[in-house]
TIRO-2110 file (N, C-alpha, C; in Angstrom, 1 decimal):
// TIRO-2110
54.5, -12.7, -3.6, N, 1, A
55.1, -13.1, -2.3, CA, 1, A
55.9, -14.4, -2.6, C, 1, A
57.1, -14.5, -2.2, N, 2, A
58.1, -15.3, -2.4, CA, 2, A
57.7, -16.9, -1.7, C, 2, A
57.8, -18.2, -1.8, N, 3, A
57.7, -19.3, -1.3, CA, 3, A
58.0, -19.0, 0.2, C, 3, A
59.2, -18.8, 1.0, N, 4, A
59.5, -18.6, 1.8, CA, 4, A
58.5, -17.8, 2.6, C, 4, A
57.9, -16.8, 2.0, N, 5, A
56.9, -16.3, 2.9, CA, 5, A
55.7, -16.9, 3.4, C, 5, A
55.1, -17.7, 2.3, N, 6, A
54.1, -18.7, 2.4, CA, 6, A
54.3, -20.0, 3.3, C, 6, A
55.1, -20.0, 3.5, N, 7, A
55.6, -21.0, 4.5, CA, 7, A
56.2, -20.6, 5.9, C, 7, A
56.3, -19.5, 5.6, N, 8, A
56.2, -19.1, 7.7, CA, 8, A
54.8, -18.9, 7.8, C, 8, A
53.7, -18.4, 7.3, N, 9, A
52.3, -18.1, 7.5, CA, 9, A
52.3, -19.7, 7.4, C, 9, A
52.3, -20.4, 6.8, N, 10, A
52.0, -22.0, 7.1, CA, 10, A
52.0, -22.5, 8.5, C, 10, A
53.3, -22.5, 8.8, N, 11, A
53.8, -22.7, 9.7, CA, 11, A
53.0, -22.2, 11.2, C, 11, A
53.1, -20.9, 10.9, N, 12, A
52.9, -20.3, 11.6, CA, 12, A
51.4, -20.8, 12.2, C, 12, A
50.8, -20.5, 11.5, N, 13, A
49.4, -21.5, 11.6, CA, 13, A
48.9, -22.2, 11.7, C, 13, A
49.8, -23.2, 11.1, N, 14, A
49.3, -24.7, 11.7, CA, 14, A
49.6, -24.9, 13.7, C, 14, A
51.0, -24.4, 14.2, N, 15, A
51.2, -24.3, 15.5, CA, 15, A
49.9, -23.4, 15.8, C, 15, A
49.8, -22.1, 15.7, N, 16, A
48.3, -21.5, 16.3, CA, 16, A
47.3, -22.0, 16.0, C, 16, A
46.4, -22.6, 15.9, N, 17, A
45.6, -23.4, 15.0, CA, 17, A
45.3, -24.9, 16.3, C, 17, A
46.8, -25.8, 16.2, N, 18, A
46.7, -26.5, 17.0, CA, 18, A
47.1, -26.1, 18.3, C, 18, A
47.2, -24.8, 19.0, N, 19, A
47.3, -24.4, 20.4, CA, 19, A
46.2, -23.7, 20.2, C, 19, A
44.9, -23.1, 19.8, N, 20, A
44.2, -22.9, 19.9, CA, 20, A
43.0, -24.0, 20.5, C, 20, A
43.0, -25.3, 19.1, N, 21, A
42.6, -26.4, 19.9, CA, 21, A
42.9, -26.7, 21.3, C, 21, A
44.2, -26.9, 21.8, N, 22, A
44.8, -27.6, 22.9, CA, 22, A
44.1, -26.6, 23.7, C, 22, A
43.9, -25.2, 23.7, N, 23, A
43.9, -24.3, 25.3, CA, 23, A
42.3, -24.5, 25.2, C, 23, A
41.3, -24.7, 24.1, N, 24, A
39.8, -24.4, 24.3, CA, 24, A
39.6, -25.7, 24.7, C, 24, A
40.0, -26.6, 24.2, N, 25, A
39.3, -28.2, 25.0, CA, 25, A
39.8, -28.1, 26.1, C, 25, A
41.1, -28.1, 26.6, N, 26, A
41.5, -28.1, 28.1, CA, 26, A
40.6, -27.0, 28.8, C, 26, A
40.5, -26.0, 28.9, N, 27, A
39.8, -24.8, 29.2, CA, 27, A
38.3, -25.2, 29.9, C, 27, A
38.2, -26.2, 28.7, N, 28, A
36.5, -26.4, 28.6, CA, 28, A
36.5, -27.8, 29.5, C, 28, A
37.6, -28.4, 29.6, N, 29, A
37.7, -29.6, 30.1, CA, 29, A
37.8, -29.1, 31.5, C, 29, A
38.1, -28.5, 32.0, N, 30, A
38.9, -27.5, 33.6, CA, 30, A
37.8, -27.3, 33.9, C, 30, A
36.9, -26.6, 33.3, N, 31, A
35.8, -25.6, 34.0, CA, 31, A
34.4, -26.4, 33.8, C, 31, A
34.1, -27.4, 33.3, N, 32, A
32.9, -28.1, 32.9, CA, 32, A
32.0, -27.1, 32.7, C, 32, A
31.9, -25.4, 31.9, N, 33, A
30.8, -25.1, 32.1, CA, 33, A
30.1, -25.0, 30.6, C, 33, A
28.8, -24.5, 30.5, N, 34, A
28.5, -24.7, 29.0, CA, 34, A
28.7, -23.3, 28.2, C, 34, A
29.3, -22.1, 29.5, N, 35, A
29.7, -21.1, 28.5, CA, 35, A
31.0, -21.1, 27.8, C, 35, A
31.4, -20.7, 26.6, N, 36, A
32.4, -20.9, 25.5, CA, 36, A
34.2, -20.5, 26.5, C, 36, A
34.0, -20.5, 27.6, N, 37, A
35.2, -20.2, 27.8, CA, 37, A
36.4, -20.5, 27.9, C, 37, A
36.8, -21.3, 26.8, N, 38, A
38.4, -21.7, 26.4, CA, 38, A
38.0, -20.2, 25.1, C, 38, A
37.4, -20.5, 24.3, N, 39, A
37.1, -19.3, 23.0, CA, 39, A
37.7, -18.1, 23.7, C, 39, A
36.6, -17.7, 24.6, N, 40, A
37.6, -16.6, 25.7, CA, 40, A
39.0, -16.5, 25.9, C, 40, A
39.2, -17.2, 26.6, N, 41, A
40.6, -17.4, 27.1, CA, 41, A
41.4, -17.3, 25.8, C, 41, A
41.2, -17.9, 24.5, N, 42, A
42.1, -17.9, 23.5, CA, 42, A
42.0, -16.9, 22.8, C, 42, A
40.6, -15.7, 23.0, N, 43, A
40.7, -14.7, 21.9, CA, 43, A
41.2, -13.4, 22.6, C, 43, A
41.1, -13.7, 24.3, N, 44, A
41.6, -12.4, 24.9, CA, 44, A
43.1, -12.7, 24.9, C, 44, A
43.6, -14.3, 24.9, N, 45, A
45.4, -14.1, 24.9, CA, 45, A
45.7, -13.6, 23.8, C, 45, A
45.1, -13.9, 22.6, N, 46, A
45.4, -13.8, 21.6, CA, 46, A
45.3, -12.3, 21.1, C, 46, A
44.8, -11.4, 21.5, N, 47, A
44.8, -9.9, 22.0, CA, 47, A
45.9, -9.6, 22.6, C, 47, A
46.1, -10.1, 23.5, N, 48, A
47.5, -9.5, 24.2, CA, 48, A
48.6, -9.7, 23.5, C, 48, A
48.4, -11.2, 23.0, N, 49, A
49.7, -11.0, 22.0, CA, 49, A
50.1, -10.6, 21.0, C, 49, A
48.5, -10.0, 20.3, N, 50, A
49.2, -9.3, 19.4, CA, 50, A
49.5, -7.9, 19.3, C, 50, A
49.4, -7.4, 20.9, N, 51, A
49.7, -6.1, 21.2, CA, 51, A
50.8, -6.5, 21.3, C, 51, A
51.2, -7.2, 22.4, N, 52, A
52.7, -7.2, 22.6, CA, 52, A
53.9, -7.3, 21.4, C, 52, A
53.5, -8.1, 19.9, N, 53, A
54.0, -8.2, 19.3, CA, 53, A
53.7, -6.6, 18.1, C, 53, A
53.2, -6.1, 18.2, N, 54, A
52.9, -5.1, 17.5, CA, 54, A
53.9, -4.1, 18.1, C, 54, A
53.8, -4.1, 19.5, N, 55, A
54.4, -3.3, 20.1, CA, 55, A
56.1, -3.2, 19.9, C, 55, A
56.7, -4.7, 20.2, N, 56, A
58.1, -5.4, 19.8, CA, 56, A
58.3, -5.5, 18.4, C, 56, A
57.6, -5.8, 16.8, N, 57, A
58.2, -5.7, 15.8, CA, 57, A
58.3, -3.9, 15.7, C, 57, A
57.8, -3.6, 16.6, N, 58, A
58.3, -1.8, 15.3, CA, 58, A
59.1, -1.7, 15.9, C, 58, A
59.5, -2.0, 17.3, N, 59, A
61.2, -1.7, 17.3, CA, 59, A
62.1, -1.7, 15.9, C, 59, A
63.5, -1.2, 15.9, N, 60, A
64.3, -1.5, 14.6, CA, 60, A
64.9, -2.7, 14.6, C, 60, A
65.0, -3.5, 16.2, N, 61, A
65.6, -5.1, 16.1, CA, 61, A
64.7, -6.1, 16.0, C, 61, A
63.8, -5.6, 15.7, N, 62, A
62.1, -6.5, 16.1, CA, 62, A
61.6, -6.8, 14.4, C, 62, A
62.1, -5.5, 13.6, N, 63, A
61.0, -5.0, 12.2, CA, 63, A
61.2, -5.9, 11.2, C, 63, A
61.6, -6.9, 11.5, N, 64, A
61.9, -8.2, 10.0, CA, 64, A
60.7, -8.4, 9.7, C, 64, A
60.4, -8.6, 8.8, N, 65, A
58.8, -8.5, 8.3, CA, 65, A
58.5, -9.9, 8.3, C, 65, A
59.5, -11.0, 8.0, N, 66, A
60.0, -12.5, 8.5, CA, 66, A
59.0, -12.8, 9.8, C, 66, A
59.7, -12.4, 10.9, N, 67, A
58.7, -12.6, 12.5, CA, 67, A
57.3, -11.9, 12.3, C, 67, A
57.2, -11.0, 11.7, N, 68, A
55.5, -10.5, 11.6, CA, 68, A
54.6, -11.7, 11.0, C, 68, A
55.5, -12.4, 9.9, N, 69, A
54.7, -12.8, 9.1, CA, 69, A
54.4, -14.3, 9.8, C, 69, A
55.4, -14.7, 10.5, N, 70, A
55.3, -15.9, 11.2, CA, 70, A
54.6, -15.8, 12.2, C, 70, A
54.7, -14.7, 13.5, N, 71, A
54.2, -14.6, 14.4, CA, 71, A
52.6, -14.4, 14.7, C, 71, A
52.5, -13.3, 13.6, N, 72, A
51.2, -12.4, 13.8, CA, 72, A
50.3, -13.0, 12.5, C, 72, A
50.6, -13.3, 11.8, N, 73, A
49.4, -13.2, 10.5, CA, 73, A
49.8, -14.9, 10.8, C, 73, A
50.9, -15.7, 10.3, N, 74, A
50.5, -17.2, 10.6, CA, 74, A
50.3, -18.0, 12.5, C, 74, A
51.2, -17.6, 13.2, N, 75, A
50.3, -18.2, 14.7, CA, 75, A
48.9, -17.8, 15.1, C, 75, A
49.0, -16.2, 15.1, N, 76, A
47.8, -15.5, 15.8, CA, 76, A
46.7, -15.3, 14.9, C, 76, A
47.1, -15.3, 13.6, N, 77, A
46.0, -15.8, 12.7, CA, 77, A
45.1, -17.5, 12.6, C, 77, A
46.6, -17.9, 13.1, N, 78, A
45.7, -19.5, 13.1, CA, 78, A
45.5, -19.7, 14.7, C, 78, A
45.6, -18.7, 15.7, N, 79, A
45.4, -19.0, 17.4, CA, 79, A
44.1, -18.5, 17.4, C, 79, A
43.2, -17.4, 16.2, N, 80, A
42.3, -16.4, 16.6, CA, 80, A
42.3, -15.0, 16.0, C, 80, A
41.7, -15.3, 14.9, N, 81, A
41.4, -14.0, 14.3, CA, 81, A
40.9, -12.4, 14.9, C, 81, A
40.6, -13.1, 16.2, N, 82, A
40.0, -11.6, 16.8, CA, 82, A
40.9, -11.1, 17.4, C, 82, A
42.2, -11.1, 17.5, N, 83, A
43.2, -10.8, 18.1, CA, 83, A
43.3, -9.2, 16.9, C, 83, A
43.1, -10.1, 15.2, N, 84, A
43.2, -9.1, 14.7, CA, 84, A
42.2, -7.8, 14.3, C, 84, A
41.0, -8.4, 14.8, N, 85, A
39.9, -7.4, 15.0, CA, 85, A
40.1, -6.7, 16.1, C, 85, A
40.7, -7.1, 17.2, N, 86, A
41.3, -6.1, 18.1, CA, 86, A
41.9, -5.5, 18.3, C, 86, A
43.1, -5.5, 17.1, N, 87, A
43.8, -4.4, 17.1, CA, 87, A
44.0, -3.2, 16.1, C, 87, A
43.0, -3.8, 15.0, N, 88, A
42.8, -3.1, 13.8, CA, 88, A
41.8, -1.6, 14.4, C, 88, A
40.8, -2.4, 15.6, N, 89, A
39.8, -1.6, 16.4, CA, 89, A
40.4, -0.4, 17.2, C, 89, A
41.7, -1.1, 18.1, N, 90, A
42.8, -0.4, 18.8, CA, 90, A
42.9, 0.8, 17.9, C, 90, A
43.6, 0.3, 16.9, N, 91, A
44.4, 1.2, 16.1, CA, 91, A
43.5, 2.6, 15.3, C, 91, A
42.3, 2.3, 15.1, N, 92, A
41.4, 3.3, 14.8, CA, 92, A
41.1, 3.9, 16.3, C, 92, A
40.9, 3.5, 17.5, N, 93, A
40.8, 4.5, 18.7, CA, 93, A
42.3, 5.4, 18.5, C, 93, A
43.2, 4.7, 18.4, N, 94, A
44.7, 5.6, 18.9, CA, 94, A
44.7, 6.6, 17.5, C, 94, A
44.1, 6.5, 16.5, N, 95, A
43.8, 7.9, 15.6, CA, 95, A
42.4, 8.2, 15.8, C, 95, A
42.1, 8.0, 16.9, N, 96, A
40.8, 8.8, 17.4, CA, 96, A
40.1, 9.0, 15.8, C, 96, A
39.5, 7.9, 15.3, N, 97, A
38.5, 7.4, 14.4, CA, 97, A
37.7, 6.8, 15.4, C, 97, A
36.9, 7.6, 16.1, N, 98, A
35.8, 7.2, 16.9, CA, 98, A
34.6, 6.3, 16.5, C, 98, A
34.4, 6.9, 15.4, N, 99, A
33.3, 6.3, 14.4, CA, 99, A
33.6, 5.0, 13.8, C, 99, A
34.6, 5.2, 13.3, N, 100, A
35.2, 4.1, 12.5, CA, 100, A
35.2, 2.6, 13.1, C, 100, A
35.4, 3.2, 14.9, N, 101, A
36.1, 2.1, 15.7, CA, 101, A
34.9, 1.4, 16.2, C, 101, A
33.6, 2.5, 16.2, N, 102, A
32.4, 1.9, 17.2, CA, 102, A
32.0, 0.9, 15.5, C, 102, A
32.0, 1.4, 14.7, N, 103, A
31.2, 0.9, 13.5, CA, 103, A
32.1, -0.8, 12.9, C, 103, A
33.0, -0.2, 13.2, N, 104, A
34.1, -2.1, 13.0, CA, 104, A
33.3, -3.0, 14.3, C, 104, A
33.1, -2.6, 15.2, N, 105, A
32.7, -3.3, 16.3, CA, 105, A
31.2, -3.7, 16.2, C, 105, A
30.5, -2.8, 15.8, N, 106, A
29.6, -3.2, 15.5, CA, 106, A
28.6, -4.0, 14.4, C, 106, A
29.4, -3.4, 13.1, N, 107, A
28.9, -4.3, 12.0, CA, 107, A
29.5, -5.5, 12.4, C, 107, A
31.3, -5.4, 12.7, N, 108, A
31.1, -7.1, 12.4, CA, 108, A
31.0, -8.3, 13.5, C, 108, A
29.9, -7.8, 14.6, N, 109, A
29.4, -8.7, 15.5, CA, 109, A
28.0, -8.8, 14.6, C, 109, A
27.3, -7.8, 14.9, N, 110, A
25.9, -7.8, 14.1, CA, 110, A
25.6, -8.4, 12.4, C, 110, A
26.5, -8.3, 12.0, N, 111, A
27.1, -9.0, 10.5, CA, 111, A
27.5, -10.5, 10.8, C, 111, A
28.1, -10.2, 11.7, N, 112, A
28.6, -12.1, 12.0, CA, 112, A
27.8, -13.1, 12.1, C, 112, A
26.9, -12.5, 13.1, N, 113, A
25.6, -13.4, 13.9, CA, 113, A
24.8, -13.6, 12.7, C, 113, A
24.7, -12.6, 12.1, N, 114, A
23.4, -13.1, 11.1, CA, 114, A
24.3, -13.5, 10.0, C, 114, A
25.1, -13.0, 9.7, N, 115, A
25.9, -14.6, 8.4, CA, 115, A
26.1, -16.0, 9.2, C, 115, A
26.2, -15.8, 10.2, N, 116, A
26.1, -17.6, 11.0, CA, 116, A
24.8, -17.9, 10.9, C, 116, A
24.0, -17.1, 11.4, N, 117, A
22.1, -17.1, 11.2, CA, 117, A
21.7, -17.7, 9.8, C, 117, A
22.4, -16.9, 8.4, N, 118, A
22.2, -17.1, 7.3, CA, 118, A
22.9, -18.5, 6.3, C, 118, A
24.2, -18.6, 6.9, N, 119, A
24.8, -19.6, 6.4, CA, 119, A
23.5, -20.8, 7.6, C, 119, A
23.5, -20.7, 8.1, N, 120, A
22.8, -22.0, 8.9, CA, 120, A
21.6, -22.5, 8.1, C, 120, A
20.9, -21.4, 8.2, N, 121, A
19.3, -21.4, 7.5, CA, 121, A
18.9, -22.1, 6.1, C, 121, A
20.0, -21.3, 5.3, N, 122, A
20.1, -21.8, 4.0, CA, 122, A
21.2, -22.7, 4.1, C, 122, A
21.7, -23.7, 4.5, N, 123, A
22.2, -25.0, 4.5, CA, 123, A
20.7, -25.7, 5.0, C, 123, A
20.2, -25.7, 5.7, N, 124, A
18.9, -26.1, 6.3, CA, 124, A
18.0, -26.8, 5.5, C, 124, A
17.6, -25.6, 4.4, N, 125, A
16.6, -25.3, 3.4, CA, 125, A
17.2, -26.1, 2.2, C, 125, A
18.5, -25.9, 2.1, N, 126, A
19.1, -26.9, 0.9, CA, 126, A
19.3, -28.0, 1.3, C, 126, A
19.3, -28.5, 2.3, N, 127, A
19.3, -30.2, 3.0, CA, 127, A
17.5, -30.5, 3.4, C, 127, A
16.2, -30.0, 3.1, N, 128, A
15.2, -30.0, 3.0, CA, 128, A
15.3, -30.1, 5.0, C, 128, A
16.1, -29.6, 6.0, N, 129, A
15.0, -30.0, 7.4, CA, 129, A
14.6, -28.8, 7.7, C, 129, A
END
């Protein structure tokens, strides 16, 4: 991959990344509650937008692989990765990979929790508390 590309995902990123910050503290700042919901708020936007951008690059005036790369893999990658678990999930329902779609959803919540579980435990054990 060419310089040029590595630097719209940069880019890209760093803006998603820090609007991700800005909408979860504000969010969490608005609602004073102790459930995560700015996280919400940024992983369901962050879903819609990368439908809607999914939807807009396959057009033929949309298809620069340029704006994909800026838009979707560097902003909404650095806005919220579950945008892209959302639509990878999407995209196995719409080829009716039923299996496929319940099993992405489910290993990688059930996988998640206990690699957070695991990475916790054993940082724990190696810092003796």
């Amino acid at each position: 991959m060419e310089l040029g590309k590595y630097l719209l995902i940069a880019c890209g990123g760093a803006v998603g990344a820090v609007s991700r910050f800005v909408v979860t503290g504000a969010a969490q700042k608005l609602t004073n509650l102790t459930f995560p919901i700015g996280t919400l708020i940024v992983n369901v936007v962050g879903c819609v937008g990368i439908g809607v951008m999914a939807a807009t690059l396959a057009g033929p005036a949309f298809g620069r692989e340029e704006y994909r790369l800026l838009l979707v893999v560097g902003f909404l990658g650095g806005f919220t990765t579950f945008s892209a678990f959302g639509f990878e999930t999407f995209a196995l329902l719409m080829e009716r990979a039923w299996w496929s779609a319940f099993a992405n959803v489910a290993i990688s919540n059930v996988a998640g929790l206990f690699a957070v579980w695991l990475g916790y435990r054993l940082t724990q054990a190696l810092q003796g508390s």
